[in-house]
C-alpha positions in Angstrom: 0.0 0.0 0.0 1.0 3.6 -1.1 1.4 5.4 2.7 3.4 8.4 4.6 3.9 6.5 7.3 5.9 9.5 9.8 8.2 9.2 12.7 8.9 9.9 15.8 11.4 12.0 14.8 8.9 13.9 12.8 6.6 14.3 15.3 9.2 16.3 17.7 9.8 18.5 14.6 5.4 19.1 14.2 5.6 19.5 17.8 8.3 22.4 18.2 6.5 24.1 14.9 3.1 24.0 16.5 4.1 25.2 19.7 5.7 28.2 18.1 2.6 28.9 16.5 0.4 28.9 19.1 2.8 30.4 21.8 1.9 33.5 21.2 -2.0 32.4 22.0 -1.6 29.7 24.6 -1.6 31.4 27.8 -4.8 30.5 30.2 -5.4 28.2 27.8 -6.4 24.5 28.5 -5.4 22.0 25.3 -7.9 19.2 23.8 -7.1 15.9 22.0 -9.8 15.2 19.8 -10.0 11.2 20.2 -7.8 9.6 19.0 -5.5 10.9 16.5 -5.3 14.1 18.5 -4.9 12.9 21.9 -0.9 12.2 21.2 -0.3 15.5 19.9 -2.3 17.5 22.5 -0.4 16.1 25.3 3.2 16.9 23.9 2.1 20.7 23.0 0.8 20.4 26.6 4.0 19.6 27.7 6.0 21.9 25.4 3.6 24.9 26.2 3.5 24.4 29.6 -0.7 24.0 29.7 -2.9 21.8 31.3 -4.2 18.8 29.2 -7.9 18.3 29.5 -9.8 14.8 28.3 -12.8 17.0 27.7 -13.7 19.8 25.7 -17.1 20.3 28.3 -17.1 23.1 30.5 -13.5 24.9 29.3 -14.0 28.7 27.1 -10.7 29.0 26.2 -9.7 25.8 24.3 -6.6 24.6 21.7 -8.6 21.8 20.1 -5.6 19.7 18.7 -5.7 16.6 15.5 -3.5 15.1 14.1 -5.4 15.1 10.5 -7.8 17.4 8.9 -8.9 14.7 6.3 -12.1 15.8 4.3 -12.9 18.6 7.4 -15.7 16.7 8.6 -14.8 16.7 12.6 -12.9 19.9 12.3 -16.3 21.6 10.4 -18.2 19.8 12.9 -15.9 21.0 15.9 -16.0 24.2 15.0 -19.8 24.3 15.3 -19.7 23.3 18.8 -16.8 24.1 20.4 -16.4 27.8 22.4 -15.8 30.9 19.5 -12.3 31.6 20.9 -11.0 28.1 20.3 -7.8 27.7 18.0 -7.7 25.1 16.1 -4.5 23.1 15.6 -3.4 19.9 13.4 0.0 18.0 12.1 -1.0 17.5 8.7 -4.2 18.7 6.7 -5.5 17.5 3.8 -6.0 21.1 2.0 -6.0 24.8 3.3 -8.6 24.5 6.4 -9.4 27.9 7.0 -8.6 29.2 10.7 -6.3 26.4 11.6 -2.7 26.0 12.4 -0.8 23.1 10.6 2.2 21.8 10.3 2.2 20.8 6.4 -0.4 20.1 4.2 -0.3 16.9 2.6 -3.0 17.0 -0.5 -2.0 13.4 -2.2 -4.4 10.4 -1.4 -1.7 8.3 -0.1 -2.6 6.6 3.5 -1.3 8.4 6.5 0.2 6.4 9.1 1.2 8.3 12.1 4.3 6.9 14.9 1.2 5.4 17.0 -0.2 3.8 14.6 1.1 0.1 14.6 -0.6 -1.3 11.6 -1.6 -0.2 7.9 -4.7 1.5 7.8 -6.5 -0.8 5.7 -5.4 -3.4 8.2 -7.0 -1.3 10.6 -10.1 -1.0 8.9 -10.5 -4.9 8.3 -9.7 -5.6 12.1 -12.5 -3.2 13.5 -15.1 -4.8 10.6 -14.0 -8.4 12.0 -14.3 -7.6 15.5 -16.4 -9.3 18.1 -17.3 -8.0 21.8 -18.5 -10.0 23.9 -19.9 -9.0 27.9 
C-alpha cells in the first residue's frame, strides 16, 4: 500500500512548529485531544507549552482543540460548530487549506497516512475493526 507513514522524529519536529505557532495564544489556555489521533499530539504541546491537558472539551471557554489530521474537514467543520468561539484550532497534517487552523504541512495526495502510534496499515486497521467481536 502507497502510505506516509511519519516518525517519531517527525513528530518532535510538528511539535516544536506547532508550539511556536500557538505560543503566542496559549496562555490560560487548556489543550484538547480530539480522540484519537489528536490525543498524542495534545499532550506533547501540553508539555511543550506548559498547559494543562484536558480529556474533555465540556465546560472549558478558552480551548486549543488539537488533531492530528484534517482529512475531508468533517470533525474539524463539525468541531467548529460546537466548540467555544475563541478556540484555536490546531493539526499535524491537513488534507488542504482549512481555513482558521494551524498546521504543520499540508499533505493534498491520497496516499494513507500512518502516524508513529499507529502500529498497523490502515486498511489493516479498517478490516480488524469490521472483524471484530465484543463479547460482555
Amino acid at each position: 500500500m502507497n502510505c506516509h507513514r511519519f516518525t517519531w522524529n517527525q513528530f518532535e519536529l510538528a511539535v516544536e512548529d506547532l508550539a511556536e505557532k500557538l505560543r503566542p495564544f496559549a496562555s490560560k489556555r487548556i489543550i484538547y485531544g480530539q480522540p484519537r489521533g489528536g490525543v498524542c499530539l495534545a499532550v506533547a504541546l501540553s508539555h511543550e507549552l506548559g498547559i494543562p491537558y484536558t480529556a474533555t472539551h465540556r465546560g472549558h471557554d478558552k480551548l486549543i482543540w488539537v488533531d492530528d489530521v484534517i482529512n475531508t474537514g468533517d470533525t474539524y467543520t463539525k468541531c467548529r460548530m460546537i466548540m467555544p468561539l475563541d478556540t484555536i484550532y490546531c493539526a499535524w497534517v491537513s488534507r488542504h487549506k482549512a481555513t482558521g487552523a494551524y498546521v504543520h504541512m499540508i499533505d493534498p495526495s491520497p496516499r494513507a497516512i500512518v502516524f508513529p502510534w499507529e502500529r498497523m496499515e490502515p486498511e489493516n486497521q479498517i478490516r480488524e475493526v469490521k472483524n471484530a467481536s465484543y463479547s460482555q
